[in-house]
N, C-alpha and C positions, 0 to 999 in steps of 0.2 A: 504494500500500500504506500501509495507516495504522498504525500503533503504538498496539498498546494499553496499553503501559505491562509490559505482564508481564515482558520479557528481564530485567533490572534487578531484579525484585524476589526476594526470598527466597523459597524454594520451600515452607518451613513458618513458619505465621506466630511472630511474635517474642513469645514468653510477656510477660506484664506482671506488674509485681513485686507481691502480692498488698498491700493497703491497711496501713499503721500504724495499728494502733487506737487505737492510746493515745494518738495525737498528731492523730490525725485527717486525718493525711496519709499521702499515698502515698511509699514507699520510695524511693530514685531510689540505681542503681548506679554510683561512682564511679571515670571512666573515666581512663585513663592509666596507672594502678598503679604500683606504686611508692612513695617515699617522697617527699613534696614537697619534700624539700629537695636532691634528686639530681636536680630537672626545670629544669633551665635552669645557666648557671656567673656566677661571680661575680667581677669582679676588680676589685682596690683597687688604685689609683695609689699612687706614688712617693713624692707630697706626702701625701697621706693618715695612711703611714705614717711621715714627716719628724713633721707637726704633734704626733701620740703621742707619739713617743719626745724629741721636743724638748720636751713641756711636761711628761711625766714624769722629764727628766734636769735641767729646775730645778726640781722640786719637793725634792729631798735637800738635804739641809743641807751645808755647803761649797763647792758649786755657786755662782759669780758671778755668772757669764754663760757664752753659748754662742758658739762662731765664734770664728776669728784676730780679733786687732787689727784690720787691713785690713777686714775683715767686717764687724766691729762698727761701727769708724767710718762706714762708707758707710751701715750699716743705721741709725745713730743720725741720721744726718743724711738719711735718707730719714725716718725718723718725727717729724721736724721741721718738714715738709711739713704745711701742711694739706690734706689731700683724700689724704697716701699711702697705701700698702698699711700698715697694722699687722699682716696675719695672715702676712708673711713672715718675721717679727721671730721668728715662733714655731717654725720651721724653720730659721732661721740655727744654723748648726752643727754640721746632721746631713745626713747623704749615705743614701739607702733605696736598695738595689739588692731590685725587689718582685719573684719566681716566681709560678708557681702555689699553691703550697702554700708558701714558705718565703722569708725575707727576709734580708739581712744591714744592716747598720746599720755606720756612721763616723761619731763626734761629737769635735767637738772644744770642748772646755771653758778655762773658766777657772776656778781653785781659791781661796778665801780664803786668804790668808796662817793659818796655824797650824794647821791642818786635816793628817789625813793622805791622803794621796795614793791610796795603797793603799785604803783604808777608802772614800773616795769614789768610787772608782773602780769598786770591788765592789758600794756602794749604788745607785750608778747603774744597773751595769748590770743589776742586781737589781729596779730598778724598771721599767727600759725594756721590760726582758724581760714582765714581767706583764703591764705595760699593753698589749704591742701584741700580746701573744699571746691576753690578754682581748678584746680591743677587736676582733681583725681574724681572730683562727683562724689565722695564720699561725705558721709554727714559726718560731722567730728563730734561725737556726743559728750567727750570730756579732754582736756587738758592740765593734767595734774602739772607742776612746776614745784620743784627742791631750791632753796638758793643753798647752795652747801658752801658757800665763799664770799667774801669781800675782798677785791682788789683793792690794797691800798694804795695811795700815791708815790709811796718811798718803796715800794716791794719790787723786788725784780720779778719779771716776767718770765712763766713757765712756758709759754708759749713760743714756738722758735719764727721769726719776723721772717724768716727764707729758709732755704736750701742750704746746707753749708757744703762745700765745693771738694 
């Protein structure tokens, strides 16, 4: 017995979309439906949302630096390495716990000596919040903030200003 192909096919043939004239092409029906941004899901790591919110909480004024003592030191003397990581430098300090839909955030800071506390603390998290709600669609449902330091004016700086050669 041979197959002639009929079981398989539609019983009325399939209309064809009549020609665009104006374009000089033919119409074509866009299959799948729906909104293209509901076809497939998206999800952003941990660090993703660390690197945001760590380079928008030193961007405010009063901000020293990011991470305990202990953090910073290890981190300063890993970017004293030639060939280390620089881009963990940018996530020291913050902790991302990332959802589907929503994020919370832990940073720990260091303040300038004369600055208020209060005040930085509110810029901070006022900037964190935009950026990573800009940046990622995520809702930020909290941003916990540590100051675990006062930069004074006489203290040397744990932070290394470059590369050393």
């Amino acid at each position: 017995m041979t197959d002639t192909g009929q079981r398989n096919r539609p019983q009325e043939p399939l209309a064809k979309e009549p020609p665009d004239e104006a374009a000089g092409k033919s119409s074509t029906t866009r299959r799948g439906g729906g909104d293209p941004a509901t076809r497939g899901r998206t999800t952003i790591a941990d660090g993703v949302v660390e690197k945001i919110a760590g380079l928008a909480a030193r961007d405010v004024d009063g901000v020293h630096a990011m991470g305990g003592g202990l953090a910073r030191t290890f981190g300063a003397v890993r970017d004293r390495v030639p060939g280390g990581s620089g881009s963990k430098s940018v996530s020291r300090g913050v902790k991302a716990e990332v959802g589907e839909v929503q994020t919370a955030l832990d940073l720990e800071i260091v303040v300038e000596y004369g600055v208020s506390i209060a005040d930085v603390t509110r810029d901070v998290r006022e900037n964190v919040i935009g950026a990573v709600e800009r940046m990622t669609g995520l809702e930020v449902v909290e941003v916990n903030i540590a100051v675990s330091d006062v930069k004074l004016p006489d203290e040397e700086d744990d932070e290394p200003q470059g590369r050393l050669q």
